[in-house]
C-alpha positions as CSV (number, residue, x, y, z in Angstrom):
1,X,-90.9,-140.9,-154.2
2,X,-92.9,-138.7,-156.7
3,X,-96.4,-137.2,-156.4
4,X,-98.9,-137.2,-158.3
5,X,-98.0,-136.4,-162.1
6,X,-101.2,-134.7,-163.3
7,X,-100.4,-132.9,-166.4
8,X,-103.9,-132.4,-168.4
9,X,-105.6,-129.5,-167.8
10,X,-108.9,-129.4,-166.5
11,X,-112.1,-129.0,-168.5
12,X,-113.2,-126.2,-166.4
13,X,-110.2,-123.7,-167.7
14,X,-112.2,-121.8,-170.3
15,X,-108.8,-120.2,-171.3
16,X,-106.8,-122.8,-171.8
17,X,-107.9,-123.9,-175.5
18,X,-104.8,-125.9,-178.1
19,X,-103.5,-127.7,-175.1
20,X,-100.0,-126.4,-175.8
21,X,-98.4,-125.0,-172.4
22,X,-97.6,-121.8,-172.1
23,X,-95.0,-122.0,-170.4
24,X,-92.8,-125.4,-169.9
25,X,-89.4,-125.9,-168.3
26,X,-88.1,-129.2,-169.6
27,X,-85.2,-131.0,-167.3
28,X,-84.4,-127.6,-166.5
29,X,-80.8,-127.4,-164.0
30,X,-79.1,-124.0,-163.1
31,X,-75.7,-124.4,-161.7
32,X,-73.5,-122.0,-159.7
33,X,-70.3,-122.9,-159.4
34,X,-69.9,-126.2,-157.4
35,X,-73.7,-125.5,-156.0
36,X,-76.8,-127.3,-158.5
37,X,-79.7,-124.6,-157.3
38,X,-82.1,-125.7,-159.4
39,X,-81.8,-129.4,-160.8
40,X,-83.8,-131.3,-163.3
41,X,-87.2,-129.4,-162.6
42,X,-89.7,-130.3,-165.7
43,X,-93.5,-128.6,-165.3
44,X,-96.2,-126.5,-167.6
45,X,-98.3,-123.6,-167.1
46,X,-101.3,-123.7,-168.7
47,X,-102.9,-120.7,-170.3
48,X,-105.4,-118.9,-167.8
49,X,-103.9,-121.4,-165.0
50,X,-102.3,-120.6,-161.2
51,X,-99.2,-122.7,-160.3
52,X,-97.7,-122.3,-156.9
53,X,-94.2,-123.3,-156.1
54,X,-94.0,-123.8,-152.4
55,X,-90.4,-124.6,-150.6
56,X,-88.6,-123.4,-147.9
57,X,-86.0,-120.5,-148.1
58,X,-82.9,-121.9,-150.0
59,X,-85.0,-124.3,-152.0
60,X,-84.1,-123.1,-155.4
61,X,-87.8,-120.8,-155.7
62,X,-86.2,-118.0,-156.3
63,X,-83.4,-119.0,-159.1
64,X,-86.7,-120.9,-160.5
65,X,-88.6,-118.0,-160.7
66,X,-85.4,-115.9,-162.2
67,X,-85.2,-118.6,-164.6
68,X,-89.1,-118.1,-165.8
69,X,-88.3,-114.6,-166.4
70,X,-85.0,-115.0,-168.3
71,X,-82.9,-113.2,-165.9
72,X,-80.9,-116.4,-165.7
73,X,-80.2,-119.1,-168.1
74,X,-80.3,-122.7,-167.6
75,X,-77.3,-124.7,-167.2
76,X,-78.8,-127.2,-169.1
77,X,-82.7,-128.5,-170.4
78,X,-84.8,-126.3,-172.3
79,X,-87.6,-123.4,-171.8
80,X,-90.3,-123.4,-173.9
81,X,-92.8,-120.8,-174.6
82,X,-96.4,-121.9,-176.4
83,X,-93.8,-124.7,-177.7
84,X,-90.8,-122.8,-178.9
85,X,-87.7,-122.5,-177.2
86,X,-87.8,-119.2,-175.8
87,X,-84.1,-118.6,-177.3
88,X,-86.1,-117.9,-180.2
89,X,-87.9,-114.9,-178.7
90,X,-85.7,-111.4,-178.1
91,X,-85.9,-110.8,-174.7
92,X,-87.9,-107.7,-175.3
93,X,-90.8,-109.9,-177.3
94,X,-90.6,-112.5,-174.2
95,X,-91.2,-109.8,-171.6
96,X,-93.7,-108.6,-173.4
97,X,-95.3,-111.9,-172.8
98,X,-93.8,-112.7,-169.3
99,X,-93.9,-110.1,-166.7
100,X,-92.7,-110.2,-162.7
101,X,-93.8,-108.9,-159.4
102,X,-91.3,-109.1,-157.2
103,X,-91.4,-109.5,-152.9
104,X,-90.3,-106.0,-152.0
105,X,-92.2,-102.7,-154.2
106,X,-90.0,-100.6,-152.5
107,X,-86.7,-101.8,-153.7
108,X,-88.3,-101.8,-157.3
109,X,-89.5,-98.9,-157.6
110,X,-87.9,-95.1,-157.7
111,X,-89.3,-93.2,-154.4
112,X,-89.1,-90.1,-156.3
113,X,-91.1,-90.9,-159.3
114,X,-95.2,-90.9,-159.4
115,X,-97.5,-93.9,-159.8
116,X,-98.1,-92.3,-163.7
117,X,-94.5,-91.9,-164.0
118,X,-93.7,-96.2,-163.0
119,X,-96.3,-97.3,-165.2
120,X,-95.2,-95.2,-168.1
121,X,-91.5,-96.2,-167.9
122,X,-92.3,-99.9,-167.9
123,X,-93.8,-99.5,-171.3
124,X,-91.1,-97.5,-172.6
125,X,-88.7,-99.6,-171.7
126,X,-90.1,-102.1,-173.9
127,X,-90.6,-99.8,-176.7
128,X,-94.3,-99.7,-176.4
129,X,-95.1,-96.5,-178.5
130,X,-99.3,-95.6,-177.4
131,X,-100.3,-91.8,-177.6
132,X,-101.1,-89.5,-174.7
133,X,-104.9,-90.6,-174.8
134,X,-103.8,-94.2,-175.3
135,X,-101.2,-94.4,-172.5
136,X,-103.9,-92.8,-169.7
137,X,-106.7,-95.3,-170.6
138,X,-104.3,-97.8,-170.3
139,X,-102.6,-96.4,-166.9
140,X,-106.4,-96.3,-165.8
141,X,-107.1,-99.5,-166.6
142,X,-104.7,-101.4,-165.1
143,X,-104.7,-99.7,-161.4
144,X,-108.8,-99.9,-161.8
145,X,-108.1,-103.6,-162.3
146,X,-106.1,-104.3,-159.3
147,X,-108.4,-102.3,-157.0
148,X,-106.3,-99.0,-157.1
149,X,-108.5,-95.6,-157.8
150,X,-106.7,-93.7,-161.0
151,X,-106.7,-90.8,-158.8
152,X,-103.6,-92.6,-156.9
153,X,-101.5,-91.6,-160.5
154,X,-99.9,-88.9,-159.5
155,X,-98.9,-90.0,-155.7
156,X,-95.3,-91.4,-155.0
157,X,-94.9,-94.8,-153.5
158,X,-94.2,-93.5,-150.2
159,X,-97.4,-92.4,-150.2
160,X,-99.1,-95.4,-150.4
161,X,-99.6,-98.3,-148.0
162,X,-98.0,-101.5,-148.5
163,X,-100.7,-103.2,-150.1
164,X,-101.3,-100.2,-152.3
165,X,-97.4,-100.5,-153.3
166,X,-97.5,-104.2,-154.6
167,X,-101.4,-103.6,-156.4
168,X,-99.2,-100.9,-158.3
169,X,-96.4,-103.6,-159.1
170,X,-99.0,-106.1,-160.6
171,X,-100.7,-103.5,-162.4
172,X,-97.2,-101.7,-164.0
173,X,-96.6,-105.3,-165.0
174,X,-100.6,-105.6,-166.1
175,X,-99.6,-102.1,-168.4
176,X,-97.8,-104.8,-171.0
177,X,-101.0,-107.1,-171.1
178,X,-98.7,-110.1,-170.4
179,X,-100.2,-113.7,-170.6
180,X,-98.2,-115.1,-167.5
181,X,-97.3,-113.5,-164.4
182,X,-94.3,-114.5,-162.3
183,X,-95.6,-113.1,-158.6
184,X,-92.8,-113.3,-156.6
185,X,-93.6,-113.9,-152.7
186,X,-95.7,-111.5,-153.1
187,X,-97.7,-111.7,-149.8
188,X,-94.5,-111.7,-147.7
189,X,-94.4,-107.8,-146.7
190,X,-98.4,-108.1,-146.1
191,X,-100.4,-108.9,-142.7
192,X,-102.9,-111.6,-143.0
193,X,-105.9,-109.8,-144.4
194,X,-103.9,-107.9,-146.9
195,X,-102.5,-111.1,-148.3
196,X,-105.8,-112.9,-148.6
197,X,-107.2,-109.5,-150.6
198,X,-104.0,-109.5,-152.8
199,X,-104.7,-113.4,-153.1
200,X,-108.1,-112.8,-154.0
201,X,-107.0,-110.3,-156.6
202,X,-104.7,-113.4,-158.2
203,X,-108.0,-115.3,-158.7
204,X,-110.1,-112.7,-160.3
205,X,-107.1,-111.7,-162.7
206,X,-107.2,-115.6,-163.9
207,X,-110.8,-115.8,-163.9
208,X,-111.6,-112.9,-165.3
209,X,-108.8,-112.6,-168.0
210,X,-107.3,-115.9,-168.2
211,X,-103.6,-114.5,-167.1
212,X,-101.5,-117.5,-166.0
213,X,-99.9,-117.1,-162.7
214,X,-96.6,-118.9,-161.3
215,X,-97.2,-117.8,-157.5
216,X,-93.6,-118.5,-155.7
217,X,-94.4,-118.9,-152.0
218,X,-93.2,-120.6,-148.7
219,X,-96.7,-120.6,-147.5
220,X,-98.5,-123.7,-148.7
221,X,-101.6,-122.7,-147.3
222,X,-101.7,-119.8,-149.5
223,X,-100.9,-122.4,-152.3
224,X,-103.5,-124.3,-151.2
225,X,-106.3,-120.9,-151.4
226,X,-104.8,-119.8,-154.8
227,X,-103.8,-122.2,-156.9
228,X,-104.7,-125.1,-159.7
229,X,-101.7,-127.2,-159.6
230,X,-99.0,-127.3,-156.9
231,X,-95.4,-128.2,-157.2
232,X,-93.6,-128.4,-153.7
233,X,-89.4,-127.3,-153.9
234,X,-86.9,-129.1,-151.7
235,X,-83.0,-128.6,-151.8
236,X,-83.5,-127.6,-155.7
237,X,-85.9,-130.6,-156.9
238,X,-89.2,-130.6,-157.4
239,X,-90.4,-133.6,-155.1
240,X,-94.0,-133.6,-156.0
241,X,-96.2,-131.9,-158.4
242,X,-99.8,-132.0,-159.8
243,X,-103.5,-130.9,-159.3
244,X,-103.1,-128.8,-155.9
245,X,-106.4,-130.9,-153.7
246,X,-104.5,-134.0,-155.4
247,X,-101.2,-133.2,-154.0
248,X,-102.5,-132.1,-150.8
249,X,-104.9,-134.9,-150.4
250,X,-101.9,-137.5,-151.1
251,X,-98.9,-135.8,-149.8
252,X,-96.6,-138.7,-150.7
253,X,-93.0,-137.1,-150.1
254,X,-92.1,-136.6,-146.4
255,X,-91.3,-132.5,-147.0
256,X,-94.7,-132.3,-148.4
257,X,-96.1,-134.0,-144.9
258,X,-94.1,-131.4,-143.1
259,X,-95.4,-128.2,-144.7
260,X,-98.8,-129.8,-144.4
261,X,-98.1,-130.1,-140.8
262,X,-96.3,-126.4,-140.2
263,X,-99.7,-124.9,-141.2
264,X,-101.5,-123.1,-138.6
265,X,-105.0,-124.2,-137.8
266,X,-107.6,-123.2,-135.9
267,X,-110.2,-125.3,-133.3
């Protein structure tokens, strides 16, 4: 059994304005070999809107999220961006559009290279030409919006603490001024306050700049803090989606119960 198919957005969402999703994977399946990772998912992102995909390790998140940032392609069903196959898009133009922050900083990033330097490479690759005045705004702009002093520019990831590292890896992927963010279990390498202070920064980037967010997480009480809509991951399906307090409230598929259950509560 399903859950709750909820697929208007609210009223509330000042960002999301034509109705068109931004982002919409349409029977979407991903095949490997003899093993279906991901099969039959259909769901929308709207603009300035946080979906959280919650399942446990081995659910398909992962291929999901690799998927949303055309680092795979689907076996078969369609990915649509604002409506258009993204096939139509280069993969440079999508990027521009769709950028990632992944679980681990450190495997992403060069240990030998500065904050300044990361940033700037992640516009060049994507032939972003902005002049030496133009690229330090920006490179201020973006670490001032995830809570990072500009000062930190010229320090080297080892430098920084781990909740420092991953502010850096949302704000080299802020540097394109993408409209959707793939973040990646991107609490996992945190302790408990730093993951409610990187979750509070999800919030205020879609409040305060209407970026849409697919949060990929095993945590569903995190998915629960975060997010507007909620789709729950089990052995490569998507058993239940719709408005997160909905889904929770109803919790009609049994893995849905369980994760409900696994989270920790205090008396």
């Amino acid at each position: 059994m399903t859950g709750p198919q909820i697929d208007e957005v609210t009223a509330s969402n000042p960002f999301s304005d034509s109705g068109t999703p931004l982002l919409e994977f349409a029977g979407v399946s991903r095949v490997f070999g003899s093993v279906t990772a991901v099969k039959d998912v259909s769901f929308q992102i709207a603009p300035g809107q946080i979906v959280a995909l919650v399942g446990e390790s081995g659910s398909g998140k992962t291929t999901l999220a690799r998927l949303a940032m055309r680092l795979l392609l689907p076996t078969s069903g369609e990915i649509r961006l604002e409506g258009e196959p993204v096939g139509k898009h280069s993969q440079r133009a999508y990027w521009r559009t769709v950028q990632a922050a992944f679980q681990d900083p450190s495997a992403s990033f060069n240990q030998f290279y500065t904050v300044r330097r990361l940033l700037r490479t992640s516009l060049g690759v994507l032939d972003q030409k902005l002049s030496r005045d133009e690229l330090e705004t920006r490179m201020a702009e973006a670490l001032t919006q995830v809570g990072i002093p500009p000062a930190m520019l010229d320090k080297r990831p080892h430098e920084l603490s781990g909740g420092q590292r991953q502010r850096v890896m949302i704000a080299r992927a802020l540097m394109l001024r993408p409209r959707l963010l793939v973040a990646d279990e991107p609490t996992s390498m945190l302790d408990a306050s730093l993951r409610v202070s990187l979750l509070n920064l999800l919030r205020d980037l879609r409040d305060q700049q209407g970026l849409s967010i697919l949060l990929i997480t095993h945590d569903l009480g995190q998915a629960y803090y975060v997010s507007d809509r909620l789709l729950v991951m089990y052995r490569g399906e998507l058993v239940e989606q719709g408005e997160t307090e909905a889904v929770v409230a109803e919790r009609r598929h049994p893995y849905t119960q369980q994760l409900l259950a696994d989270v920790p509560k205090l008396h």
